[in-house]
C-alpha positions in Angstrom: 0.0 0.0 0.0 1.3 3.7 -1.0 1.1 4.7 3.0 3.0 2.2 4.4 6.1 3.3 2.5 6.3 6.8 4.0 7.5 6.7 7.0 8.5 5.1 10.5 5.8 4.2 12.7 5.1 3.5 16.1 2.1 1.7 18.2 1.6 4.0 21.9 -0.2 2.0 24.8 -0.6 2.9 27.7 2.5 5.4 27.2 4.9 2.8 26.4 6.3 2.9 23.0 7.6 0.1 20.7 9.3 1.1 17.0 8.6 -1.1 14.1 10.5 -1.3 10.7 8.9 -0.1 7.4 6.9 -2.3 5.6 6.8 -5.0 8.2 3.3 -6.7 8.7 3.8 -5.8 12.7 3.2 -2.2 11.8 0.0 -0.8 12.3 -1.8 1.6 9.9 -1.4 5.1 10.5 -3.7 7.6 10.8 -4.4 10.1 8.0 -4.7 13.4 9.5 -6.1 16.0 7.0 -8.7 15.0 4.8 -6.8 14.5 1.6 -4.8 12.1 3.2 -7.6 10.5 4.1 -9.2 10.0 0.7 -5.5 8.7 -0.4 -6.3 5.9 2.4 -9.3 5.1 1.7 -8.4 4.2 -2.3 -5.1 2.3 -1.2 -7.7 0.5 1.0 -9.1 -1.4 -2.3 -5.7 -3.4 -2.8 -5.5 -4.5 0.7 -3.4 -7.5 1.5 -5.8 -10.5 2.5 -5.2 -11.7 5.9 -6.8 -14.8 6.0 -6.1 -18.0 3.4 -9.1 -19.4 1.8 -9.2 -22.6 0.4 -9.3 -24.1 -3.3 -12.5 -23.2 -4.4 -14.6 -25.8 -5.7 -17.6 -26.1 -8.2 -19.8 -27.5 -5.6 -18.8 -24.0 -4.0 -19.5 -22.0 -6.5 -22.7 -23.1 -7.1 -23.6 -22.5 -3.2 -22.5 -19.1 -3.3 -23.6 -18.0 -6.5 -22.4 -14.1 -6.9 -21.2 -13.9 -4.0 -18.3 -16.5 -5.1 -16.2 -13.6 -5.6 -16.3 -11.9 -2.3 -13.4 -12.7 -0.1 -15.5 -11.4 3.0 -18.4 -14.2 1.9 -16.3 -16.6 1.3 -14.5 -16.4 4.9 -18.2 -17.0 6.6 -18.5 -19.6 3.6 -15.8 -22.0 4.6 -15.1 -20.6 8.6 -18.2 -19.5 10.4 -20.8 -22.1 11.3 -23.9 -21.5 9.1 -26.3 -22.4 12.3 -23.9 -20.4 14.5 -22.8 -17.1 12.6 -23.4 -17.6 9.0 -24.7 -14.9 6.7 -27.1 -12.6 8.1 -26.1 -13.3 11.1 -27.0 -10.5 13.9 -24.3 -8.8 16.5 -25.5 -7.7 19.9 -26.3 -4.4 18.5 -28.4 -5.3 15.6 -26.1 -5.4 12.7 -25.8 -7.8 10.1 -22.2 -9.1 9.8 -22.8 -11.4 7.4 -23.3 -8.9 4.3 -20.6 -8.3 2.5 -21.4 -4.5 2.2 -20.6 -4.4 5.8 -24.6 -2.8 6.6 -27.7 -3.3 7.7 -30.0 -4.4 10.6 -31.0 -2.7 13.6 -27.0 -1.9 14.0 -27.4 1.6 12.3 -31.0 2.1 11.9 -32.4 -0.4 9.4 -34.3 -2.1 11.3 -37.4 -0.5 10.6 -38.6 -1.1 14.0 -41.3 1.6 14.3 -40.1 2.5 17.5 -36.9 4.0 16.0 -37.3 8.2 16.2 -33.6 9.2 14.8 -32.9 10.6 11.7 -31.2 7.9 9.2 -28.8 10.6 8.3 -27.7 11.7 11.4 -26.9 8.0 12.3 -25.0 7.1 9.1 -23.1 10.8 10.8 -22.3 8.5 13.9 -21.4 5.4 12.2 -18.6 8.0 10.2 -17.4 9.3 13.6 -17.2 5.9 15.1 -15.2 4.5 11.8 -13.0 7.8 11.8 -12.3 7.0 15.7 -11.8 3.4 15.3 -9.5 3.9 12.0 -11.6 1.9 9.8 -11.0 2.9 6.5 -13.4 0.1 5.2 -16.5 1.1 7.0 -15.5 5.2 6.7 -15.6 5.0 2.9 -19.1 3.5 2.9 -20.6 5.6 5.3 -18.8 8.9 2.7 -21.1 7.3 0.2 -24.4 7.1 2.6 -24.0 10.3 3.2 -23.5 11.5 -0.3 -26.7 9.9 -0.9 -28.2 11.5 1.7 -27.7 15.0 0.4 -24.8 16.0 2.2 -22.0 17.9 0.5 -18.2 17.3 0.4 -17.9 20.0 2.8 -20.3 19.1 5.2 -18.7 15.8 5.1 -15.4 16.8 5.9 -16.9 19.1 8.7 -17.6 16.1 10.3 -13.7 15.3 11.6 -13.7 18.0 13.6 -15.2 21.4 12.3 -18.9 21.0 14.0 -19.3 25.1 14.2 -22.3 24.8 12.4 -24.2 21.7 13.9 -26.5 22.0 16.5 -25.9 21.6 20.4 -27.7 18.3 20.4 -25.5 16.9 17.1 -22.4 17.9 19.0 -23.2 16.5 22.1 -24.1 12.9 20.1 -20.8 13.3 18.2 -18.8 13.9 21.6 -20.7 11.0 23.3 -20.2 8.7 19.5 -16.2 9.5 20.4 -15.7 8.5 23.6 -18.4 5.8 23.7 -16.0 4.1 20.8 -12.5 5.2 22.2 -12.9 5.6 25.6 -16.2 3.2 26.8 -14.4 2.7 29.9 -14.6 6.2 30.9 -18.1 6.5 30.1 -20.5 7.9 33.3 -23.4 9.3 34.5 -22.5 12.8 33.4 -22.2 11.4 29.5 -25.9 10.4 29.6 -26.7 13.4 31.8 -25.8 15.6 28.7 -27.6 13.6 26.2 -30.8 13.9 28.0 -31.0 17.6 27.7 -31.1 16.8 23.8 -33.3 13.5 23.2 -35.2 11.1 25.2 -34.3 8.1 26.9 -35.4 6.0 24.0 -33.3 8.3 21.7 -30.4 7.8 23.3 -30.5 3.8 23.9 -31.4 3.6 19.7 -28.1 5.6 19.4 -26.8 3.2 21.9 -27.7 0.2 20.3 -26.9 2.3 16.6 -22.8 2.8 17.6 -22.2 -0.9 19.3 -23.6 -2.2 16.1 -21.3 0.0 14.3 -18.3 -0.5 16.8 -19.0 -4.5 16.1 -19.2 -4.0 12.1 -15.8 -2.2 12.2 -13.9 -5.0 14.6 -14.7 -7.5 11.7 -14.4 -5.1 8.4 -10.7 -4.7 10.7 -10.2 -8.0 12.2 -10.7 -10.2 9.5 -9.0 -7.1 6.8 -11.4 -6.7 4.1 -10.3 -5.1 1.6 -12.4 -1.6 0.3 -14.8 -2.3 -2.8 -13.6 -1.1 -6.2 -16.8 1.0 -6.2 -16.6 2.2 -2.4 -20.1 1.7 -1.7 -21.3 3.4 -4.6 -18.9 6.4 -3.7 -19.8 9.4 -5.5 -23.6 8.3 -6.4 -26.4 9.8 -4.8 -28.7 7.0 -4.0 -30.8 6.9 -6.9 -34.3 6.2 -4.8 -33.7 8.7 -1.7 -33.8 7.3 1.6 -34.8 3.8 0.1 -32.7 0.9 1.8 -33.5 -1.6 -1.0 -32.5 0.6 -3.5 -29.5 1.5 -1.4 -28.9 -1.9 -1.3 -28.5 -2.4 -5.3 -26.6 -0.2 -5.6 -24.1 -0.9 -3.4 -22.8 -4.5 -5.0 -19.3 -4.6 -5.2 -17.2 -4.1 -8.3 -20.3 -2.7 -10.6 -18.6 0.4 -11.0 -15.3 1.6 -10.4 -14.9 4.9 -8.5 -12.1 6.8 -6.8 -11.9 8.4 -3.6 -9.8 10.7 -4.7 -12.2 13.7 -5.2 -11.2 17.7 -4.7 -11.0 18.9 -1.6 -11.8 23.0 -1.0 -9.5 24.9 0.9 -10.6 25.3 3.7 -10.3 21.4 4.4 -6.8 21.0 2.7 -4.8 21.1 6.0 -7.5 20.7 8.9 -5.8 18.5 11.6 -9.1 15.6 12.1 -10.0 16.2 16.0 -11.9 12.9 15.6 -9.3 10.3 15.0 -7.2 9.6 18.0 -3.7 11.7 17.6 -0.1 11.8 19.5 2.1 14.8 19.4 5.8 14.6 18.6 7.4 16.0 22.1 10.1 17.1 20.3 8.6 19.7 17.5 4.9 19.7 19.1 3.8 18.6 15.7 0.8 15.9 15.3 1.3 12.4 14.1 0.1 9.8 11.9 1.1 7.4 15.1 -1.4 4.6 16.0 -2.8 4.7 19.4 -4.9 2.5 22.0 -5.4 4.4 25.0 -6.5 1.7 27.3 -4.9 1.8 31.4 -2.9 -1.1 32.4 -5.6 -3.6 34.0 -6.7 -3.3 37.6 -5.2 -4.9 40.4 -7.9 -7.9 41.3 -8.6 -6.0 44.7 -9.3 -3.1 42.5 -11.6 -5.5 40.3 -13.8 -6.6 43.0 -14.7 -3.3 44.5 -15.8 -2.7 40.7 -17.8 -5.2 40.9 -19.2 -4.8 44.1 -20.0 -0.9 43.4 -21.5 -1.9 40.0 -24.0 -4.7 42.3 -25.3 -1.7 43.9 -25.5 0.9 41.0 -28.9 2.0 39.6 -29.3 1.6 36.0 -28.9 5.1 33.7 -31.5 3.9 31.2 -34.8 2.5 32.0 -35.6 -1.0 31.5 -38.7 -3.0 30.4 -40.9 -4.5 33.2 -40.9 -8.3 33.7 -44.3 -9.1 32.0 -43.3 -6.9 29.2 -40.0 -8.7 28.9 -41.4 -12.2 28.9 -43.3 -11.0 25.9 -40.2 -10.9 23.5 -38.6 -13.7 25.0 -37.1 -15.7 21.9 -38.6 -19.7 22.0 -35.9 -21.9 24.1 -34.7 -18.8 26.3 -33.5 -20.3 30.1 -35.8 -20.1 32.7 -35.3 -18.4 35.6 -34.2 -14.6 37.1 -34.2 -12.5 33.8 -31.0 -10.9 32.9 -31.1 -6.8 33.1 -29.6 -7.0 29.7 -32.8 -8.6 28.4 -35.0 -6.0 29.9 -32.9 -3.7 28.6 -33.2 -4.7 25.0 -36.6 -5.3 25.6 -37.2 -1.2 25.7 -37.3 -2.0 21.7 -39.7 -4.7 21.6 -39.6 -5.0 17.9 -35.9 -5.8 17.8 -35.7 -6.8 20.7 -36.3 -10.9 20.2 -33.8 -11.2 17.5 -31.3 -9.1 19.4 -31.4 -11.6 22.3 -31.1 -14.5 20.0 -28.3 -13.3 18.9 -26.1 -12.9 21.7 -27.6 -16.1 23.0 -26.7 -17.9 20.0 -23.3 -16.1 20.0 -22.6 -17.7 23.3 -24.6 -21.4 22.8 -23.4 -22.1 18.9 -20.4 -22.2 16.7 -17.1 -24.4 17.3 -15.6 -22.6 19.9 -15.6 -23.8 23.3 -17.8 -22.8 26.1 -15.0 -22.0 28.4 -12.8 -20.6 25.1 -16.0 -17.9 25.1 -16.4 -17.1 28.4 -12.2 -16.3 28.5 -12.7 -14.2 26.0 -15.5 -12.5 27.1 -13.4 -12.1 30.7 -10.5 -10.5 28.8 -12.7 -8.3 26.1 -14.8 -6.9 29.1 -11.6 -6.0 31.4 -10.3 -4.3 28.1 -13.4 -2.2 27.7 -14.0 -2.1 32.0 -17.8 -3.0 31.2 -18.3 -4.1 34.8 -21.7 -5.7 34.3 -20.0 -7.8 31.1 -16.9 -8.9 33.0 -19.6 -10.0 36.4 -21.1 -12.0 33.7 -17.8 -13.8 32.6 -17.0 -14.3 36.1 -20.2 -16.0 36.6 -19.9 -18.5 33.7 -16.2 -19.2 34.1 -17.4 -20.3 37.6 -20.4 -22.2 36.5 -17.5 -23.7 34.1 -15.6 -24.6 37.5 -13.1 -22.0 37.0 -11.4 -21.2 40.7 -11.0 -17.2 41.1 -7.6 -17.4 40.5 -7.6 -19.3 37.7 -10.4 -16.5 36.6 -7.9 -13.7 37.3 -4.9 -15.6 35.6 -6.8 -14.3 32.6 -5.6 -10.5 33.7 -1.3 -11.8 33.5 0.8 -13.2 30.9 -0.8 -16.3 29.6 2.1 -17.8 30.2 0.2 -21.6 31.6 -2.2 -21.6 28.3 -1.5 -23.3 25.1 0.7 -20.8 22.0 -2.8 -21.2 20.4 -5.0 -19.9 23.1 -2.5 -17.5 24.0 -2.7 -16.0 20.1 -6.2 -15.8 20.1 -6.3 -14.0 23.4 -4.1 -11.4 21.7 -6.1 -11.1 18.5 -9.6 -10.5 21.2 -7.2 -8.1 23.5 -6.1 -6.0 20.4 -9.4 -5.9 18.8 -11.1 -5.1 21.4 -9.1 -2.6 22.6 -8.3 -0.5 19.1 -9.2 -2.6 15.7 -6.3 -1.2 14.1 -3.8 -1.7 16.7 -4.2 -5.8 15.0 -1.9 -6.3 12.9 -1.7 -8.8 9.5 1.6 -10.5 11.8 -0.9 -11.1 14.9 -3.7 -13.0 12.3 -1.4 -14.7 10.4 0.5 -16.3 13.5 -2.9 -16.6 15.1 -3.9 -19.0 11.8 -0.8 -20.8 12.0 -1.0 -21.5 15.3 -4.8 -22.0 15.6 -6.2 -22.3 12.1 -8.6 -20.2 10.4 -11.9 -21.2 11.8 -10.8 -20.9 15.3 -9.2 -17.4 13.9 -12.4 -16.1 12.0 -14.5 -17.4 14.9 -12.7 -15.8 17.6 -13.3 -12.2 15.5 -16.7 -13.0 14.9 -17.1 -13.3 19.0 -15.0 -10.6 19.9 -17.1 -8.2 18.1 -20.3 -9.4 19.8 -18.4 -8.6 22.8 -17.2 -5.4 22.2 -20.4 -4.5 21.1 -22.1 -5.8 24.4 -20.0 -4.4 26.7 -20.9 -1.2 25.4 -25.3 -1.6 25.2 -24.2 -2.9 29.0 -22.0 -0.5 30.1 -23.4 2.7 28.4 -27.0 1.6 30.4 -25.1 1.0 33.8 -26.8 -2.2 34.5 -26.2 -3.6 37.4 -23.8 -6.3 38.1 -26.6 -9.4 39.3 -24.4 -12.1 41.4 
């Protein structure tokens, strides 16, 4: 790619620093500042390097997958995901479909249709762009440039949107501050954040943005994770959607390689040099100057003392959105569901009773289906929600890797080196860690040591999960539920 050529980078966590040579596959991508160099990222984005080998295919596999025989990203849930597990179509705890290979739909951003959604389809598609400009996911920013295209918004206005929000509302600023820190920083997320997005919009408001942003958060850990490569027509980049606000038509004309387009448009002056103030960004110390540096800002992990006054607090919290009532949460209850105390999560979803059945069969069948182990699961869920500190999350972990008979220190071995579990495990632990953490902070060395090591399935699997957890951790979190053993 033409970026990785350019210059030295570097990876910051948690103020350590660790130098990489050019053009290695450990080096993260960088983050385009300005706008132009942004567009330059998104193009170089269409020749990106496949991380994941796919086998021979055959005819028998071509006639299965028809069209979409082509598609790298199809083929990987082809030959990797379990079809009954997390096959095509198949939901993330937010709503979104991670199956399509146009990385959209569902109740992730607002295509649900579930009557009860109030938010304009615009201003969410605004959201999923801050969330993919935070997250560095060039896959997902390109597509929502060409949403927003379609929905009448200008180049400018567009490019307004990385930093420059002088002429948006009180309420859109507040919702872009909130989509920032809910995607960079969930685990500094508080009462105060939801405080200042009730002066703007409802309760129900909020929780649909809620729901909106983990679905986009989730869509972005696999466009990232599993590094698919941008469409030679960008979404449609450039088109205005030729039906208005119609999904299906949307839809159409987003099939990849119809058309080939460029992102590589004119950019006005006024946007020619604008440092983004969305993207994270370090500052050399020595010249004061910004960077194209790649940066997770996650805290080294809490001492386990420190982890069970979390959890203890978080027994006693009150929730910071409402939640359904029992009766009203039995009503959505997907066939099979266990018996027994409901889950505040349920109720929580169940504030959108539309969605809310297929929701919860999704992140039950997230946890119940597929190859990976139970106890695999319920590790990674330990270790994605002590990334994102969703203290209602990493209870639940605690809980199953006890019903699992998991001691606690075996539980809080999870929080150290690794060092007693198997190369394999230890891999795929660091692929969940990274990716839950920063996508982009995962490199093409971590995946392809992970495949060796583990083999694909286990590899495309372990994304697939990781970015229902990342995605539940934040509905969870966001809502303060409270911790419920």
């Amino acid at each position: 790619m033409r970026f990785s050529k350019t210059a030295l980078f570097s990876l910051v966590v948690s103020s350590a620093v660790w130098a990489y040579a050019v053009d290695s596959d450990v080096v993260p991508r960088p983050v385009p500042l300005t706008r132009p160099e942004m567009k330059e990222y998104l193009e170089d984005m269409k020749g990106r390097k496949l991380r994941i080998p796919l086998p021979e295919l055959t005819e028998a596999d071509k006639e299965k997958l028809g069209e979409r025989a082509t598609s790298y990203e199809s083929r990987l849930r082809y030959h990797y995901a379990s079809l009954d597990a997390q096959g095509p179509g198949a939901q993330g705890a937010g709503g979104q479909r991670l199956g399509e290979g146009r990385g959209a739909g569902g109740g992730g951003f607002g295509r649900d249709n579930d009557p009860d959604n109030s938010l304009d389809y615009a201003f969410k598609v605004q959201l999923f762009w801050i969330v993919s400009r935070t997250n560095n996911c060039q896959y997902c920013l390109g597509h929502q440039e060409s949403k927003l295209l379609g929905a009448g918004m200008t180049e400018d206005e567009i490019a307004a949107l990385d930093g420059d929000w002088a002429e948006h509302t009180p309420a859109q600023r507040t919702a872009y501050t909130f989509a920032r820190k809910f995607t960079y920083e969930p685990h500094l997320l508080n009462d105060a954040d939801i405080d200042g997005l009730r002066k703007h919009y409802t309760d129900k408001q909020i929780f649909e943005m809620i729901l909106s942003m983990a679905g986009n958060n989730s869509i972005n850990r696999w466009k990232e994770g599993a590094g698919i490569p941008q469409s030679a027509g960008g979404g449609n980049f450039g088109n205005r959607r030729p039906e208005g606000n119609n999904p299906a038509a949307e839809k159409k004309a987003e099939r990849p390689g119809e058309t080939k387009q460029t992102y590589l448009t004119p950019t006005s002056p006024k946007f020619q040099n604008l440092i983004t103030k969305v993207a994270p960004v370090t500052f050399d110390p020595k010249t004061g100057k910004p960077t194209k540096l790649t940066v997770s800002n996650r805290p080294a992990l809490e001492s386990r003392t420190e982890v069970e006054e979390a959890l203890e607090a978080a027994r006693h919290r009150k929730p910071r959105l409402p939640l359904a009532d029992e009766a009203k949460t039995k009503e959505v209850l997907p066939e099979g569901f266990p018996e027994g105390a409901l889950p505040q999560w349920v109720s929580l979803l169940a504030t959108f009773p539309n969605s809310a059945k297929g929701r919860i069969s999704s992140i039950v069948s997230a946890d119940t289906r597929g190859d990976l182990k139970p106890l695999f699961k319920a590790q990674v869920s330990w270790i994605v929600g002590r990334q994102d500190r969703a203290w209602y999350a990493v209870g639940q972990a605690k809980q199953r890797l006890k019903d699992l008979g998991w001691s606690d220190d075996q539980i809080y071995s999870l929080d150290g080196d690794w060092a007693k579990f198997t190369p394999a495990e230890r891999l795929l632990f660091t692929l969940a860690r990274k990716l839950a953490a920063t996508p982009v902070v995962l490199t093409d060395a971590d995946v392809a040591e992970a495949v060796k090591q583990a083999g694909p399935r286990d590899v495309v699997q372990t994304i697939i999960y990781t970015t229902n957890r990342a995605s539940f951790d934040r509905i969870t979190e966001s809502a303060g539920l409270r911790v419920e053993k």
